[in-house]
C-alpha positions in Angstrom: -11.7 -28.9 8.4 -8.3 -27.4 7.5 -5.8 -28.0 5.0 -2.2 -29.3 5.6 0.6 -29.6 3.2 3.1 -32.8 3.1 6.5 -31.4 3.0 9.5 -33.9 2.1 12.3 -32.3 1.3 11.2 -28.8 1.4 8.8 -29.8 -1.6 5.0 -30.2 -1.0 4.2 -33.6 -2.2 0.3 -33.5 -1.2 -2.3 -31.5 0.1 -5.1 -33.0 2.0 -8.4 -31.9 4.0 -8.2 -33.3 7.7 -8.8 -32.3 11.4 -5.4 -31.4 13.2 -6.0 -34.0 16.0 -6.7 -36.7 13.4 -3.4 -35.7 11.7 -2.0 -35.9 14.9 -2.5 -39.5 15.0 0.0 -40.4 13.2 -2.1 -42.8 10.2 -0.8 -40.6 7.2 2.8 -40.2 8.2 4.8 -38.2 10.6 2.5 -35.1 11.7 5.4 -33.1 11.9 6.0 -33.4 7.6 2.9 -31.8 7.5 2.4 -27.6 7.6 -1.2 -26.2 7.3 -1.8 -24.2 4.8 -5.1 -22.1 3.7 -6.9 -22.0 0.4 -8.0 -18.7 1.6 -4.1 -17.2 1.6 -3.0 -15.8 -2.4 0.2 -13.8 -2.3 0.3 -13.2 1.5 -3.3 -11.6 1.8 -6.8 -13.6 2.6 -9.6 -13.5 0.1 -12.2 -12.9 3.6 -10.2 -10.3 5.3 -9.0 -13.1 7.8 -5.5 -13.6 9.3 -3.0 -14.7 5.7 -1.6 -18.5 6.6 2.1 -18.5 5.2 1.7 -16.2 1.6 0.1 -18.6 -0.4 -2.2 -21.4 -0.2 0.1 -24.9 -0.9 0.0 -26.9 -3.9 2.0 -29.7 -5.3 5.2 -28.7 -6.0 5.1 -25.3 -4.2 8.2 -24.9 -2.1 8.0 -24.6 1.9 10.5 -22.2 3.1 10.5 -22.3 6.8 12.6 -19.2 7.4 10.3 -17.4 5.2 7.3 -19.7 6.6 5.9 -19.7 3.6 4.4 -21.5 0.8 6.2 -20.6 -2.3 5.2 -21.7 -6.4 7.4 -23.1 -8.5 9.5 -20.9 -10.9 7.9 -20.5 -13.9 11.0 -18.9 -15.6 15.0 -18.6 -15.1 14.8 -15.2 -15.2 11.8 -14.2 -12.9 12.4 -12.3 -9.2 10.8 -13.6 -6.0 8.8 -11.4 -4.8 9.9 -10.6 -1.0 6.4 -10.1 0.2 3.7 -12.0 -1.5 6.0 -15.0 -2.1 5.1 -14.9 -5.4 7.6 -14.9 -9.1 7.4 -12.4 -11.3 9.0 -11.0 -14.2 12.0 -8.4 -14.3 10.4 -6.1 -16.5 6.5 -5.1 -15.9 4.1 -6.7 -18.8 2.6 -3.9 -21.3 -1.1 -2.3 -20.4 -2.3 -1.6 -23.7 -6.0 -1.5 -24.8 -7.1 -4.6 -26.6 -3.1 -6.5 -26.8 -2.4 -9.5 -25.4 1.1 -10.0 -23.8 2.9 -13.2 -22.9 6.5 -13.5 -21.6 9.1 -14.9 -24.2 11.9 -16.2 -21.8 14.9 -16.3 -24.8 14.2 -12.5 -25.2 13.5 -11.6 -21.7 10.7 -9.3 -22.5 7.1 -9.4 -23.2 6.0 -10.3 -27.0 2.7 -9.5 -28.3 0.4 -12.4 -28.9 -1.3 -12.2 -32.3 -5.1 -13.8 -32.2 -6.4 -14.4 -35.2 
């Protein structure tokens, strides 16, 4: 079984388990609104040392870019960068490795804030 991606609009509005040539048949819509997509594929690598399927495995939301072909998340924040390669946001500055700190991104700042645990 592989998994496909409906795309409407360039925005992946369901993911489904299904044989291509059942897909093919035309019972859930227009096969051609629907990409495959691998829940094997995280940031253009595969977990199993297989062949990546378009950077990232699909999910509701996620963006198709067909120049790119590839599966892209939504933006989490205004201010975060695509990521060129994986297909995947991040932030502008690099969070903070230190021992024992939690970091979480405060987008009105722009920076990483230390989260306080009690």
């Amino acid at each position: 079984m592989s998994h496909f991606a409906k795309v409407e609009n360039g925005v992946v509005t369901q993911v489904i388990v299904i044989e291509q040539d059942v897909l093919a048949t035309g019972h859930w819509g227009d096969p051609v609104s629907w990409v495959q997509t691998s829940y094997n594929t995280q940031g253009g690598v595969h977990s199993q040392g297989g062949t990546p399927l378009r950077k990232n495995f699909a999910g509701i939301g996620y963006t198709y870019d067909s120049g790119r072909d590839a599966f892209i998340p939504p933006k989490p924040f205004a201010s975060w960068l695509l990521n060129e390669t994986t297909c995947q946001w991040g932030a502008p500055t690099p969070m903070p490795v230190v021992e024992g700190k939690l970091f979480a991104w405060d987008e009105p700042t722009t920076s990483w804030v230390e989260v306080v645990t009690a």
